[in-house]
BABALO-425060 format. One line per 4 residues: their letters; for each residue x, y negated, z of C-alpha. Coordinates in nm, 2 decimals, always signed. Example, Ala and Ser with C-alpha at 12.3 -4.5 7.8 and 13.67 -1.06 7.14 Angstrom:
BEGIN
as> +1.23 +0.45 +0.78 ~ +1.37 +0.11 +0.71 $
***
This chain:
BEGIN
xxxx> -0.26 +21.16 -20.83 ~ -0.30 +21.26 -21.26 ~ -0.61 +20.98 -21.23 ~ -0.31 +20.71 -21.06 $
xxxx> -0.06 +20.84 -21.35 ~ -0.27 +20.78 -21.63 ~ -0.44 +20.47 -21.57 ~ -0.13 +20.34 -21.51 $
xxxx> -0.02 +20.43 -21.85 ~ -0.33 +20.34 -22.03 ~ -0.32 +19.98 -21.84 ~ -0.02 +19.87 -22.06 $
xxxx> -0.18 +20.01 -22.34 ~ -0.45 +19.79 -22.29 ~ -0.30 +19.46 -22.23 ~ -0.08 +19.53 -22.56 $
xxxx> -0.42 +19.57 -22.72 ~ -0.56 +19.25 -22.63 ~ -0.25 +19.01 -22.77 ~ -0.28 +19.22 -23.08 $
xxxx> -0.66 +19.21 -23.14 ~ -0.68 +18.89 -23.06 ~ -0.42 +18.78 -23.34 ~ -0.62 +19.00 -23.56 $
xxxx> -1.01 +18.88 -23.55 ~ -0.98 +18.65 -23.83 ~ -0.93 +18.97 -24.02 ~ -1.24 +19.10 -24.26 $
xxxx> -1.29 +19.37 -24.02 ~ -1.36 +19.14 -23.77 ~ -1.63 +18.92 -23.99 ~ -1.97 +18.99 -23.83 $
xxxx> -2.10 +18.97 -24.20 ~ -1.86 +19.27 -24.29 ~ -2.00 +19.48 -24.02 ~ -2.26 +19.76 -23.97 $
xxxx> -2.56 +19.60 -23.82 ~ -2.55 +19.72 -23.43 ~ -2.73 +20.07 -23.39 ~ -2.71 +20.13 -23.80 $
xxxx> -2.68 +20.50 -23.85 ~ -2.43 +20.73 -23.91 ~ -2.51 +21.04 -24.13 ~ -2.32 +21.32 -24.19 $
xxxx> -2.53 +21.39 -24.52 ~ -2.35 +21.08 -24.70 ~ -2.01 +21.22 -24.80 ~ -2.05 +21.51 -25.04 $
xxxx> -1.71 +21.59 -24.91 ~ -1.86 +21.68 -24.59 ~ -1.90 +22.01 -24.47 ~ -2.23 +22.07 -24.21 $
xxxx> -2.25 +21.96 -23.88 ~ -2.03 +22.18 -23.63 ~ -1.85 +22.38 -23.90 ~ -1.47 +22.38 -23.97 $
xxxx> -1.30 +22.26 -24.22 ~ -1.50 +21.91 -24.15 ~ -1.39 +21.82 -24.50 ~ -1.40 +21.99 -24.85 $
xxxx> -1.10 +21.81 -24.95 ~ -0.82 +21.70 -24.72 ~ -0.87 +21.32 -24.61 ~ -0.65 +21.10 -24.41 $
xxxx> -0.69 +20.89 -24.12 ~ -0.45 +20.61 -23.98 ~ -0.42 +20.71 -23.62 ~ -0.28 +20.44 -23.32 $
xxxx> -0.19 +20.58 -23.03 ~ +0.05 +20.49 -22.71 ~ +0.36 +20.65 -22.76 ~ +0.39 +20.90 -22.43 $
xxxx> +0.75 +20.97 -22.28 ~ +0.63 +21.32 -22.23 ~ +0.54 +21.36 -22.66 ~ +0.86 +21.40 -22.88 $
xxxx> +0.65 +21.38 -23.21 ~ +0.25 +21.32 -23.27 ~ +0.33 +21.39 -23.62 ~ +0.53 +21.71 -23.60 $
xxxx> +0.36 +21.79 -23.24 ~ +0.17 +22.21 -23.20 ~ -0.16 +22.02 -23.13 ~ -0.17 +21.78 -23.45 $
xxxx> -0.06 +22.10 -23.67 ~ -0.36 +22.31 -23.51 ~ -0.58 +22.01 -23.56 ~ -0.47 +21.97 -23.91 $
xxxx> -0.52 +22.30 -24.00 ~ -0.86 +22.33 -23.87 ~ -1.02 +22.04 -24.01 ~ -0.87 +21.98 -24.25 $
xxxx> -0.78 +21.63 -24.20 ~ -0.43 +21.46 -24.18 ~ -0.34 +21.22 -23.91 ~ -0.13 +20.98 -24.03 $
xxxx> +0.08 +20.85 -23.68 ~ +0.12 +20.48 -23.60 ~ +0.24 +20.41 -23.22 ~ +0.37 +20.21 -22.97 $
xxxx> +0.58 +20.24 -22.65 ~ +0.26 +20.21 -22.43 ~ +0.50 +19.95 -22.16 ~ +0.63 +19.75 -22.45 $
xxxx> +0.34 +19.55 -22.61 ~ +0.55 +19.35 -22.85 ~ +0.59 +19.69 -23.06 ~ +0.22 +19.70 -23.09 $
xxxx> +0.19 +19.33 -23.22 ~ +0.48 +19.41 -23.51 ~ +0.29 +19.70 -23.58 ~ -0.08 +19.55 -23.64 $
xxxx> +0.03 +19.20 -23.77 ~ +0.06 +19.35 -24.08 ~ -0.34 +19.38 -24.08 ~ -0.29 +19.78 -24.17 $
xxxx> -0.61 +19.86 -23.91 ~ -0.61 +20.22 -23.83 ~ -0.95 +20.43 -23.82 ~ -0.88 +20.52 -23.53 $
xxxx> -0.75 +20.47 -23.18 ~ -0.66 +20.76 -22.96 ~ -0.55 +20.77 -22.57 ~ -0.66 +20.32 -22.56 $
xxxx> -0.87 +20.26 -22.26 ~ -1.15 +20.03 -22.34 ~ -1.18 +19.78 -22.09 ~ -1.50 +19.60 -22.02 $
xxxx> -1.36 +19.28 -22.08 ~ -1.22 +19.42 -22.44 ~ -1.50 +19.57 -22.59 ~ -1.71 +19.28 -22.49 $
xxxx> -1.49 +18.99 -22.68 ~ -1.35 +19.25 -22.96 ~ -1.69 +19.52 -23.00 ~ -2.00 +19.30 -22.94 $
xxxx> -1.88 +18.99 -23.06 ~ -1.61 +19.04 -23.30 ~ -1.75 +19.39 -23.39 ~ -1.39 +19.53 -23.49 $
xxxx> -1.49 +19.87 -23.30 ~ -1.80 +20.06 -23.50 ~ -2.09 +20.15 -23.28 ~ -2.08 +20.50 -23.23 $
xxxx> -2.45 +20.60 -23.03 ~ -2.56 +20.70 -23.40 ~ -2.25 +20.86 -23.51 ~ -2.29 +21.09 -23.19 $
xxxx> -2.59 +21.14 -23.30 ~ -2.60 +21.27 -23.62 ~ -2.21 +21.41 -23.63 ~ -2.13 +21.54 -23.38 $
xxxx> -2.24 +21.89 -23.15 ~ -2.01 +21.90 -22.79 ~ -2.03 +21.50 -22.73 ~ -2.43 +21.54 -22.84 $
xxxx> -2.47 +21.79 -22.56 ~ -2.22 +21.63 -22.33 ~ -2.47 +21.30 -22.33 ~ -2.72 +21.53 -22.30 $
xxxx> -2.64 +21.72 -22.01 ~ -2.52 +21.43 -21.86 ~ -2.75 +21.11 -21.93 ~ -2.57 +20.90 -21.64 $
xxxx> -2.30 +20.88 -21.89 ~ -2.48 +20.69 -22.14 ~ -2.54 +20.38 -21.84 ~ -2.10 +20.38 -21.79 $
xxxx> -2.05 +20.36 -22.20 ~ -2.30 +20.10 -22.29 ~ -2.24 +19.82 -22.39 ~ -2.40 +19.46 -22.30 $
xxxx> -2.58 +19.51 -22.70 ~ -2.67 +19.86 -22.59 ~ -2.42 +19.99 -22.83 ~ -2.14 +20.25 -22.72 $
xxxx> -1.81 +20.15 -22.85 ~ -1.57 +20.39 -22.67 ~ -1.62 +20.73 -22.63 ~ -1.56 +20.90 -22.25 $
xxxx> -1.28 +21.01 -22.07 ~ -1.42 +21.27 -21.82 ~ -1.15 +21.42 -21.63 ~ -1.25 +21.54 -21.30 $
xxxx> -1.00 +21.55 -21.06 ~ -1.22 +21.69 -20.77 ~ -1.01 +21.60 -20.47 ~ -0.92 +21.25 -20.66 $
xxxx> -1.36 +21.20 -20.64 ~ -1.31 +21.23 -20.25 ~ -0.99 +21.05 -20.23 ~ -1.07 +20.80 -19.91 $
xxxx> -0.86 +21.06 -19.66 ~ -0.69 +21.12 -19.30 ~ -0.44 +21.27 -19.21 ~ -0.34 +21.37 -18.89 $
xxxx> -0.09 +21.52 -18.62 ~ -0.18 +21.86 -18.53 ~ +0.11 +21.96 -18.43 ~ +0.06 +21.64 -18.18 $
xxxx> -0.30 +21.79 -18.10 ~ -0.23 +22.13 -18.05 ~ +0.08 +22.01 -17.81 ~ -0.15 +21.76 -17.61 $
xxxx> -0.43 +22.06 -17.58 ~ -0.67 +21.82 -17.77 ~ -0.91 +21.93 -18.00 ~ -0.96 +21.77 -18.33 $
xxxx> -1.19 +21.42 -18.28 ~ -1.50 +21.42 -18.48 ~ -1.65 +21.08 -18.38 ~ -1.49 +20.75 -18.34 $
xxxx> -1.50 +20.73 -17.96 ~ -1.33 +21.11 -17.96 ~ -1.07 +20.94 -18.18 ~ -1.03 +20.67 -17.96 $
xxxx> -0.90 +20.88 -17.68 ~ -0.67 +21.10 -17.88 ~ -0.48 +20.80 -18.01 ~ -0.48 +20.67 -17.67 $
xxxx> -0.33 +21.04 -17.57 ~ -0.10 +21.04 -17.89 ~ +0.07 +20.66 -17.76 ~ +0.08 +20.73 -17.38 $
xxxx> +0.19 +21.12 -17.35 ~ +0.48 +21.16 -17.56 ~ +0.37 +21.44 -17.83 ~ +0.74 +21.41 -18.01 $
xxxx> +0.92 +21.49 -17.68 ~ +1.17 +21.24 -17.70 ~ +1.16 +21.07 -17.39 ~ +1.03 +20.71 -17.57 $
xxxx> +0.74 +20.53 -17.60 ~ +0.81 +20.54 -17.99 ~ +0.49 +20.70 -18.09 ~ +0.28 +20.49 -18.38 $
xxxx> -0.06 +20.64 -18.35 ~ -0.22 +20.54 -18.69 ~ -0.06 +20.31 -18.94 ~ -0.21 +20.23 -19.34 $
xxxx> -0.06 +20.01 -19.58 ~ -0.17 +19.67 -19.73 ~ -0.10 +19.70 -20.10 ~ +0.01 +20.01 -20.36 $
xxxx> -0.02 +20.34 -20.36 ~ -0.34 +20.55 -20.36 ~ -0.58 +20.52 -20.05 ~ -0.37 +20.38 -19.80 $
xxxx> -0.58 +20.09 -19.73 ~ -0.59 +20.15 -19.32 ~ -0.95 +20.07 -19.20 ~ -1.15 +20.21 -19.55 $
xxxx> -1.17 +20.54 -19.38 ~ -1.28 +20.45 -19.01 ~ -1.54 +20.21 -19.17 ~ -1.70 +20.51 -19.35 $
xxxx> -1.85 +20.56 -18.96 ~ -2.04 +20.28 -18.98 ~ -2.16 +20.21 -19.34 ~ -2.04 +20.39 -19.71 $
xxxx> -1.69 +20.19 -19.74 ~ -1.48 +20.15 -20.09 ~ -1.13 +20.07 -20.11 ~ -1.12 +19.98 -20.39 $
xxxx> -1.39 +19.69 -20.38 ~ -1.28 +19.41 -20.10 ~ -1.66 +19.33 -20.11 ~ -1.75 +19.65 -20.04 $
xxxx> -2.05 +19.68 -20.34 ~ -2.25 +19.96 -20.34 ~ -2.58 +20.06 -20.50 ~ -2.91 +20.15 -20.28 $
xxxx> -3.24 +20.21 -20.40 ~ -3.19 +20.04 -20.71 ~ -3.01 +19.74 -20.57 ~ -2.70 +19.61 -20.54 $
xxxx> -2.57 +19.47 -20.23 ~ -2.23 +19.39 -19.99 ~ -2.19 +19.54 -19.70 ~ -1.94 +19.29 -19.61 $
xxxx> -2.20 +19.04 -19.44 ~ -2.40 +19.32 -19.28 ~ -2.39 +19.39 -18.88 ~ -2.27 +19.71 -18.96 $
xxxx> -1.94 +19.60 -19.05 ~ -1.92 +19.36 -18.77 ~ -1.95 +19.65 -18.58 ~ -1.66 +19.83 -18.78 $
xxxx> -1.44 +19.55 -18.73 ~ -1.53 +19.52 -18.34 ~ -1.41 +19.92 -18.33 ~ -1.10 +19.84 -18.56 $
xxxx> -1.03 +19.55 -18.31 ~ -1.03 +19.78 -18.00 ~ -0.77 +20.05 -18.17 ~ -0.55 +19.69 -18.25 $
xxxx> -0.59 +19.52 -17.86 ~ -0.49 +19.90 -17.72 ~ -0.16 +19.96 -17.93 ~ -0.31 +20.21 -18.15 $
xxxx> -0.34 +20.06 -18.47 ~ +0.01 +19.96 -18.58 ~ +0.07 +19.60 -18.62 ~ +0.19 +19.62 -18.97 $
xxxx> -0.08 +19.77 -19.15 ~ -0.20 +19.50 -19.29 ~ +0.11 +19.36 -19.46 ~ +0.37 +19.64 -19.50 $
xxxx> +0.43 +19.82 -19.79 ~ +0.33 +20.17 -19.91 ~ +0.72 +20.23 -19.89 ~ +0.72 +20.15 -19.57 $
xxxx> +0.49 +20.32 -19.43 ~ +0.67 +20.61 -19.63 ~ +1.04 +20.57 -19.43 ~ +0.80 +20.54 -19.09 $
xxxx> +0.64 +20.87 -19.19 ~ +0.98 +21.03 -19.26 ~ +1.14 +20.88 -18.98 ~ +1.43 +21.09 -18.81 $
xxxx> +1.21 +21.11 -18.51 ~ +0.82 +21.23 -18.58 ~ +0.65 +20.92 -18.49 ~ +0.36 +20.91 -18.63 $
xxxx> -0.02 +21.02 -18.53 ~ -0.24 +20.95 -18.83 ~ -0.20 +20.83 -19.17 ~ -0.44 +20.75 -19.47 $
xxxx> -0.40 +20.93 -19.81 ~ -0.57 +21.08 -20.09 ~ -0.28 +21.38 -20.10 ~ -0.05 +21.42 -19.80 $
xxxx> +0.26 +21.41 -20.04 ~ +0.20 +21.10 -20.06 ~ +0.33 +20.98 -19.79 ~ +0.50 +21.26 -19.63 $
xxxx> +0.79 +21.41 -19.78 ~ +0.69 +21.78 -19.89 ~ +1.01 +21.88 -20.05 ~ +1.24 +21.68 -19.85 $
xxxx> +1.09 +21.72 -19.46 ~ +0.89 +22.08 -19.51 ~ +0.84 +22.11 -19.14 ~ +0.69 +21.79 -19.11 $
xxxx> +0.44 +21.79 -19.40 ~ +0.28 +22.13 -19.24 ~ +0.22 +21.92 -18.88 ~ -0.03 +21.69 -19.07 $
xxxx> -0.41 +21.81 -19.21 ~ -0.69 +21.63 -19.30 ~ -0.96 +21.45 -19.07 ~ -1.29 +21.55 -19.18 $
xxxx> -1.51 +21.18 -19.17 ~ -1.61 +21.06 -18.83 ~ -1.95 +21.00 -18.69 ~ -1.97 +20.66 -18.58 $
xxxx> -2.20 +20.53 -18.29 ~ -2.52 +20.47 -18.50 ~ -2.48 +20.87 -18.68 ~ -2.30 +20.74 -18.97 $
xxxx> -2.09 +20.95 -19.11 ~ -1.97 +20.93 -19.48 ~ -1.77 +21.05 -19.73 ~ -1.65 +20.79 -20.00 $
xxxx> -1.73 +20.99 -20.35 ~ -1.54 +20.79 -20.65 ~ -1.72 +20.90 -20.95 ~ -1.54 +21.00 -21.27 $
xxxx> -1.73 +20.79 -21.49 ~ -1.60 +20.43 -21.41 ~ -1.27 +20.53 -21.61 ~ -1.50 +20.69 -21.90 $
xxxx> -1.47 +20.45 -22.23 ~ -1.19 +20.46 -22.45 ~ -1.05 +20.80 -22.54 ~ -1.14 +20.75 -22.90 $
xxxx> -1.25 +20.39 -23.04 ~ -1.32 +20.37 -23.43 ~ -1.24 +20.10 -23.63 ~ -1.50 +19.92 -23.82 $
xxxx> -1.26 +19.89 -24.11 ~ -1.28 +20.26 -24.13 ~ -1.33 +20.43 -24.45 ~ -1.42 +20.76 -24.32 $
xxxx> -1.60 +20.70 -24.00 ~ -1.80 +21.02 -24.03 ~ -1.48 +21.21 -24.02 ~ -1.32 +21.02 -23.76 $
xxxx> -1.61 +21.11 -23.49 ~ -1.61 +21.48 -23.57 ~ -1.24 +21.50 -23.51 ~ -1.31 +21.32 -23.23 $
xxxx> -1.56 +21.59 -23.17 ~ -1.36 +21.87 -23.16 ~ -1.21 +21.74 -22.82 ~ -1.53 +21.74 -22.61 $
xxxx> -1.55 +22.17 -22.64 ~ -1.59 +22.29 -22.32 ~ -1.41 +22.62 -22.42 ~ -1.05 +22.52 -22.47 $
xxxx> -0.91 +22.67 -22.84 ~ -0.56 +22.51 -22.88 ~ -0.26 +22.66 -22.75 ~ -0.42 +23.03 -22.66 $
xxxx> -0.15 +23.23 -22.62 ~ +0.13 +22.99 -22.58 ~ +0.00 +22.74 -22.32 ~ -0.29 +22.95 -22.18 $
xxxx> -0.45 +23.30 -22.23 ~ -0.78 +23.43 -22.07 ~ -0.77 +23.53 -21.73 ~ -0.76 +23.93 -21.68 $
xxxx> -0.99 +24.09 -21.41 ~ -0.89 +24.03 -21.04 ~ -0.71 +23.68 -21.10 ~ -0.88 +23.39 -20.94 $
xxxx> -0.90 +23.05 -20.92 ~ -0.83 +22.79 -20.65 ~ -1.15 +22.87 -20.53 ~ -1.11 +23.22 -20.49 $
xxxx> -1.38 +23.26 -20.76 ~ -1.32 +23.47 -21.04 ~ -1.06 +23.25 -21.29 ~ -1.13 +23.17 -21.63 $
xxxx> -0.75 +23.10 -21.77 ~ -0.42 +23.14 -21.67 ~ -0.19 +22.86 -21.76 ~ +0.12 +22.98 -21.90 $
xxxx> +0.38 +22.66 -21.91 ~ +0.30 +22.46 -21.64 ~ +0.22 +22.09 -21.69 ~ +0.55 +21.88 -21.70 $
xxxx> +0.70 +21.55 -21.69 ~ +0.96 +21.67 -21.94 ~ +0.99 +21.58 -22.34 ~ +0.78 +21.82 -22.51 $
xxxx> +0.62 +21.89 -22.88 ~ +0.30 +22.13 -22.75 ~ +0.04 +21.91 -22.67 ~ -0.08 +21.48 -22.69 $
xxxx> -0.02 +21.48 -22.34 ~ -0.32 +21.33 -22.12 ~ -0.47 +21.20 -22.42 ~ -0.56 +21.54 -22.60 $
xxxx> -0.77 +21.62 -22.26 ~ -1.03 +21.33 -22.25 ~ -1.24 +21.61 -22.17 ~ -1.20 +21.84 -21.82 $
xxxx> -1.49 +21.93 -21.57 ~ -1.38 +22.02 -21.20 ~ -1.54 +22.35 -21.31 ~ -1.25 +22.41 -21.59 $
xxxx> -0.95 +22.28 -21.35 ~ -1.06 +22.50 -21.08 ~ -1.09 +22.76 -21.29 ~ -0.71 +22.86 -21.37 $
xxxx> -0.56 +23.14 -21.22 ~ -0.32 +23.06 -20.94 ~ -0.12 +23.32 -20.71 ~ -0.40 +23.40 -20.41 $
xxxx> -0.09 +23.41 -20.19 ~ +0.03 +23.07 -20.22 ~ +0.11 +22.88 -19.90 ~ -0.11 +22.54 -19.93 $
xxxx> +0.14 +22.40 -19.75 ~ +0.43 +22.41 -20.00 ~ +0.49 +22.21 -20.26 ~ +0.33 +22.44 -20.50 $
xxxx> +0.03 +22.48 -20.27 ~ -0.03 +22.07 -20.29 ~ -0.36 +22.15 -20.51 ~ -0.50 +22.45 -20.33 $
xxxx> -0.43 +22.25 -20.02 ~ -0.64 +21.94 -20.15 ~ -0.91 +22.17 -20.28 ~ -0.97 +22.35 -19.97 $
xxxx> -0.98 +22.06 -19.73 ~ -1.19 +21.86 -20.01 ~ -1.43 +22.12 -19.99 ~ -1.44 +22.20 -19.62 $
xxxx> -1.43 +21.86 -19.45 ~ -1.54 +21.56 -19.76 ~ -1.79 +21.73 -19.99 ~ -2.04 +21.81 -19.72 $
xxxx> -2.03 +21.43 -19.63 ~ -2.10 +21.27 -19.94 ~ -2.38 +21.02 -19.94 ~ -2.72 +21.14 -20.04 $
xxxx> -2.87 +20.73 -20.00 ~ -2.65 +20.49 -20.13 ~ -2.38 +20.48 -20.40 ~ -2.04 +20.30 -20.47 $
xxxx> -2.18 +20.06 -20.70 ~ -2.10 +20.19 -21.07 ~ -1.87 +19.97 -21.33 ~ -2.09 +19.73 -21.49 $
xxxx> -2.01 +19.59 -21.82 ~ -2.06 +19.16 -21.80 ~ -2.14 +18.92 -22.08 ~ -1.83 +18.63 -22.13 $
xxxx> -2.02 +18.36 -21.94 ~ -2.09 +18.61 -21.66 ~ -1.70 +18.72 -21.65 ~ -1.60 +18.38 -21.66 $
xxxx> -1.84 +18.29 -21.33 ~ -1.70 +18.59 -21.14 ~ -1.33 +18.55 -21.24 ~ -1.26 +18.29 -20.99 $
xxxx> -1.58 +18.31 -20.78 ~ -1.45 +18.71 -20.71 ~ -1.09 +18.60 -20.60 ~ -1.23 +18.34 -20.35 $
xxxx> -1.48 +18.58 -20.22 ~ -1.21 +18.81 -20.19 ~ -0.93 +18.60 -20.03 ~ -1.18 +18.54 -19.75 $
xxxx> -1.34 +18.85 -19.69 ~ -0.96 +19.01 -19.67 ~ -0.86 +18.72 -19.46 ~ -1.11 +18.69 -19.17 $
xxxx> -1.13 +19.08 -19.16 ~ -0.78 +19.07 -19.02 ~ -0.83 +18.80 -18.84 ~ -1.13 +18.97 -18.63 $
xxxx> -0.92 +19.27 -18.65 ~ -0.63 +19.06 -18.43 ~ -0.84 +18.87 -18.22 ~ -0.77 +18.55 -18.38 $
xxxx> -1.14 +18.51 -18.49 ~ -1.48 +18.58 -18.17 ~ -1.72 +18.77 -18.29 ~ -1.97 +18.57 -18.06 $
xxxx> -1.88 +18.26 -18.19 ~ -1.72 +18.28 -18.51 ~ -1.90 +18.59 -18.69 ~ -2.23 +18.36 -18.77 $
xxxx> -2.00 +18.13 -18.97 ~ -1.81 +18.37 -19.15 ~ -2.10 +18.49 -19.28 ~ -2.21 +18.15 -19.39 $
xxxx> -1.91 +18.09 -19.52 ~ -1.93 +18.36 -19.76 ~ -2.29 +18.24 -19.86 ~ -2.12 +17.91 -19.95 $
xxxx> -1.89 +18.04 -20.13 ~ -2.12 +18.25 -20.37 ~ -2.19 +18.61 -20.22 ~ -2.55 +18.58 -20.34 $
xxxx> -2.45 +18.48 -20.69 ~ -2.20 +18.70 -20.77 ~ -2.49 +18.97 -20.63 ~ -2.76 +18.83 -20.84 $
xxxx> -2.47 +18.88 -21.13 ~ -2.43 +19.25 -21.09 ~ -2.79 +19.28 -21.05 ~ -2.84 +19.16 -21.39 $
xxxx> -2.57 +19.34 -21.58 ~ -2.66 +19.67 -21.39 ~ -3.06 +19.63 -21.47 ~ -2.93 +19.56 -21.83 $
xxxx> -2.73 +19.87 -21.84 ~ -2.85 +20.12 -21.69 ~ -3.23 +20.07 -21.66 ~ -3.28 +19.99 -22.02 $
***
């Protein structure tokens, strides 16, 4: 739910971006000839106003940095805010503030028209499509692989420890323009979810299905035997959404039976033994659809899913009767009303993935790292680059400093985390919606391992099922029932960064591949399309279209980014 929030956020920060930049490249800093050659060091030895490496102050003598950053609903005042002051007085560098209501772009062009370029960007996601037109061939960011390099001691070791990284944040000239965002949400990485009706199961004397046929029958059980009591044949076994919300897409989870299913891709990409391929043309989502089409011909599969709304499929959640058997999610809350209808949201818990007839049985992990550029992006028109990535630096700690005492304190002996391991910190204002001057917000926490979030002391004695519980209850049914089933084999297929003539193929060749692929599934789904005598030419009609090219696309751009 945080990942939903923020990119939500950073989305309209990046659009704004793009009309500004754009007006912008005729600037010096966007001359190739003004610019550092690609992969031209950064050393900290330069500046004799540099302290050493990894020791505070950074700077002998205060410096300044222009700062741009989305102005957050939640911040009252970067400039007067408890985390710039603590920053300030550690490094010894001033951040001079320049933002922007992140949903009202125009305040971002009045603000950069003047051609005042700021060193640096905070809290800006770096789309692929951004740092391709305004970092390789504009060169208005500064490449930062050397910088890291040579400056810096927590992102040096996170690259380190973690080399996959380097693949997600370099770019298509093998420079790294933005630096990560790691925040990992752990139930958000296994967020393709069921939920169903025990209270419906344990009424019916059924036990919880573990395989597709097993669920078959209990959806059968939950539309012909009345498990709300009412006298009515109003029961809706299992209904999804079409569009919105997070994970509500209908068949994404059943499909996971039969091959590893995304989403989040219509084409279904994924990433096996060093190739990329669709499973969208493969028998084994024939084979999906053909079970998805039995659920739809029997009454079990509601009619709507594939055209109502996420808000819908709330008010038929939360109807005054309980009507309904099954539900995907990535948090219950979602969809059923916690707070509101208490009762209700304790009848539903999660279905654990479900073996499908060939011994398929996945768990869709979303990796962290597609969402990693951007937290920091330095301008080539900075003066003080050097300083720039160290303050940068100070973010990627792994041992929180700011706000001991006053947001947090170390955890004493006996408190635990939502694991029920020993805790690390106790959080002492909880995070809030509400105008505050402690912390950036999101922003100031590009850095957070599921390690670190599961580490903070909660009350042991919580009830998962309250409104409080919502994490603990995530965490424990991630853990128990979607972990285990995580693919070994194959992989979603990671976010690939694509030269201009490559984006400009798969702009319109994606959106006709897509517009097929979504329409023929329902028609399969329906009955309106034979899977004797019609699945042969869908298939072709997808090669005609361009399947193999847009394949042969990602190929390249994944051999160019992550194998070299």
């Amino acid at each position: 739910m945080l990942r939903k929030r923020t990119l939500s956020l950073v989305l309209a920060a990046v659009m704004s971006l793009v009309l500004v930049l754009a007006g912008c490249s005729s600037d010096k800093a966007g001359d190739p000839a003004s610019q550092p050659s690609p992969g031209s060091s950064g050393s900290s030895q330069k500046d004799p106003n540099l302290n050493p490496v990894g020791t505070y102050p950074i700077v002998k003598e205060k410096v300044t940095l222009k700062v741009l950053a989305p102005q957050l609903p939640d911040v009252i005042d970067f400039s007067t805010n408890g985390m710039t002051k603590w920053l300030e007085e550690k490094t010894n560098v001033h951040l001079e503030w320049q933002t922007y209501q992140a949903n009202q772009p125009e305040q971002l062009n009045i603000i950069l028209a003047s051609g005042d370029f700021p060193d640096l960007f905070i809290g800006t996601s770096l789309s692929a499509v951004n740092e391709q037109k305004y970092g390789v061939e504009q060169r208005l960011f500064l490449p930062l692989q050397d910088y890291i390099e040579n400056d810096t001691v927590y992102l040096k070791k996170l690259l380190g420890e973690r080399p996959e990284l380097k693949g997600y944040l370099t770019a298509t000239d093998g420079n790294i323009y933005g630096l990560p965002t790691v925040n990992e949400c752990y139930h958000c990485m296994y967020g393709n979810k069921y939920w169903i009706n025990q209270s419906w199961l344990d009424k019916l004397g059924l036990k919880t299905p573990t395989t597709t046929d097993e669920l078959f029958d209990v959806l059968k059980a939950f539309k012909e035997r009345d498990p709300n009591g009412n006298g009515k044949p109003d029961e809706v076994p299992l209904a999804g959404a079409s569009s919105g919300g997070w994970h509500h897409i209908v068949d994404s989870f059943l499909t996971n039976a039969f091959f590893l299913s995304n989403d989040e891709d219509v084409l279904n990409m994924v990433l096996k033994d060093g190739k990329i391929q669709s499973n969208v043309v493969t028998p084994e989502y024939r084979d999906s659809l053909m079970y998805l089409h039995k659920l739809y011909e029997n009454g079990l599969l509601y009619n709507a899913s594939f055209t109502q709304s996420v808000d819908q499929l709330k008010q038929l959640a939360n109807s005054e009767e309980e009507v309904l058997g099954a539900f995907p999610a990535g948090a219950i809350v979602n969809i059923i009303d916690g707070a509101g209808n208490p009762e209700r949201y304790k009848h539903y818990t999660a279905l654990a993935p479900l073996k499908g007839p060939g011994g398929v049985q996945y768990s869709t992990y979303y990796s962290n790292f597609p969402y990693a550029a951007g937290s920091f992006i330095i301008s080539a028109k900075s003066k003080h680059p050097e300083v720039a990535i160290r303050v940068a630096d100070l973010f990627f700690n792994p041992d929180k400093e700011y706000g001991e005492g006053t947001l947090w304190r170390k955890a004493e002996p006996g408190e635990v985390g939502i694991t029920g391991l020993p805790a690390r910190t106790k959080r002492l204002k909880p995070y809030s919606n509400e105008p505050q001057n402690d912390t950036w917000s999101y922003i100031g926490e590009p850095f957070q391992t599921s390690e670190a979030r599961l580490s903070d002391a909660v009350d042991p004695s919580i009830d998962p099922y309250s409104p409080e519980g919502l994490e603990k209850l995530l965490m424990r049914e991630t853990k128990d029932k979607y972990e285990p089933y995580a693919p070994k084999d194959v992989s979603l297929m990671p976010s690939l960064k694509l030269l201009s003539e490559e984006m400009d193929v798969l702009s319109t060749l994606r959106v006709e591949l897509e517009n097929y692929a979504k329409e023929t599934k329902v028609k399969f789904i329906m009955g309106n399309l034979n899977f004797e005598s019609d699945w042969d030419a869908y298939v072709s009609g997808m090669d005609r279209i361009g399947l193999g090219k847009a394949i042969g696309i990602y190929q390249t751009a994944y051999e160019r980014q992550f194998k070299s």
